[in-house]
C-alpha positions in Angstrom: 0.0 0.0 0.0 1.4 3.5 -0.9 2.0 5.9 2.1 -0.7 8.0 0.6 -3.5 4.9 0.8 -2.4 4.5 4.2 -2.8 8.2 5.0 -6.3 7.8 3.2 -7.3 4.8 5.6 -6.4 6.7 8.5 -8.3 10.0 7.6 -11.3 7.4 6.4 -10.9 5.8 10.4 -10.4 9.6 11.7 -13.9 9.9 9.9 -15.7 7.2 11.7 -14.0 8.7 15.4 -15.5 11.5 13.8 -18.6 10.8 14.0 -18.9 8.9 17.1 -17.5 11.9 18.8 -20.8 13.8 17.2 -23.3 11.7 17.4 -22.8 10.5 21.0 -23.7 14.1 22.6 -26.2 14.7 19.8 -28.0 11.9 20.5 -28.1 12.6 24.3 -28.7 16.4 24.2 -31.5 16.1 21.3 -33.2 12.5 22.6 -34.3 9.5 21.3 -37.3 10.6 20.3 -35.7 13.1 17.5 -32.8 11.1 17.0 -34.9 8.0 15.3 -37.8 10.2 13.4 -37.9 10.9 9.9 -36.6 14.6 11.3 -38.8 16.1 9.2 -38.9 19.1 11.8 -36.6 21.4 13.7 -35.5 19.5 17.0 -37.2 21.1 20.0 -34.2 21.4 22.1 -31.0 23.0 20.5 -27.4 21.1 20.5 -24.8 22.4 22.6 -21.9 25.2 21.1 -19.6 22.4 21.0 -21.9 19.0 19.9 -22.8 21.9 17.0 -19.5 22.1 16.1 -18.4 18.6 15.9 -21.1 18.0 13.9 -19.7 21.2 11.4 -16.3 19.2 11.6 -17.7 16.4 10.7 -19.6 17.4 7.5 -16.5 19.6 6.6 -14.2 16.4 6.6 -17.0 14.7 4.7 -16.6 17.1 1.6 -12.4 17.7 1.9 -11.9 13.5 2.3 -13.8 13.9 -1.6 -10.7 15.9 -3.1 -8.6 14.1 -0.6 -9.8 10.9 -1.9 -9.1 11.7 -5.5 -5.7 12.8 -4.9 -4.5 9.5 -3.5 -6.2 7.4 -6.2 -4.5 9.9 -8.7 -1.5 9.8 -7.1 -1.2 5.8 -5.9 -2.7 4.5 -9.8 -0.4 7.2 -11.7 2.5 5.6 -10.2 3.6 9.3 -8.7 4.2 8.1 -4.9 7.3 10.3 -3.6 8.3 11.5 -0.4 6.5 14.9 -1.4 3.4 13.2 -1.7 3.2 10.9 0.8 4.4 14.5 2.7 1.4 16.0 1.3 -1.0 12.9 2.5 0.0 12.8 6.1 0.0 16.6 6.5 -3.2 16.7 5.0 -4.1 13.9 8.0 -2.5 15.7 10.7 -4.5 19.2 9.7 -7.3 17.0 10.2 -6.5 15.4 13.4 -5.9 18.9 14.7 -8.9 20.4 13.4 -11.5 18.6 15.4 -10.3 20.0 18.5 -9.4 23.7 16.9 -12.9 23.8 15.9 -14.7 22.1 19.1 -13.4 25.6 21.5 -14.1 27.9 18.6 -9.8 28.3 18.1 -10.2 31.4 15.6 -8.8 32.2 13.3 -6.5 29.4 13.3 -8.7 26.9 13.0 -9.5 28.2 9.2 -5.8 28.4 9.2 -5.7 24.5 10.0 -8.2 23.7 7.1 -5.9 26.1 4.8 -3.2 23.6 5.2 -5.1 20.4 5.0 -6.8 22.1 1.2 -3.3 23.3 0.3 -1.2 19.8 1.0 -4.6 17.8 -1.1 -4.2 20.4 -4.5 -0.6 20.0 -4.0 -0.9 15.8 -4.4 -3.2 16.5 -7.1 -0.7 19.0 -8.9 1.9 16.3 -8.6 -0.5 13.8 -10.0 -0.4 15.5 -13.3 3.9 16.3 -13.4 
């Protein structure tokens, strides 16, 4: 497996930690009884600041691990795996790692600084994926 599948798998498993770390609190602060409907309303009893935010994390890892996705599978079947782009990969997967918690106490403005990274090292595998 190239370092840059392996960083994928581990973003892919942050994803899943992810989401447990979200849906735990969400489920206890908004109930059962929201929680397995058809949510076809507004819950009657807000989420916490911070359930809120993990829950924003979450979605925003869902659409970066897209472009994140493509540049491994670019990278990996384009036989372009170098040091600089398994570099790229697990910088990408350490902005993420860092992110949850930068985001969770409202950490501005560094926690768009955080995401800046993470986007910058993904369009840098997928620039290296067409050189």
């Amino acid at each position: 497996m190239t370092p840059e599948l392996t960083a994928l798998t581990l973003a892919a498993l942050l994803q899943v930690v992810q989401y447990l770390l979200y849906a735990i609190p969400a489920n206890l602060e908004l109930g059962p009884g929201y929680t397995t409907s058809p949510r076809d309303r507004e819950p009657s009893r807000q989420m916490s600041d911070g359930t809120a935010r993990l829950g924003r994390a979450l979605t925003n890892h869902f659409e970066g691990l897209i472009l994140f996705t493509i540049a491994c599978v670019a990278v990996t079947l384009g036989d372009k795996s170098s040091l600089f782009t398994a570099a790229c990969a697990f910088t990408y997967f350490a902005a993420r790692v860092v992110y949850i918690p930068a985001y969770y106490v409202g950490l501005r403005p560094w926690r768009s600084l955080i995401w800046a990274v993470g986007f910058l090292a993904t369009l840098l595998m997928l620039l290296a994926a067409l050189v």
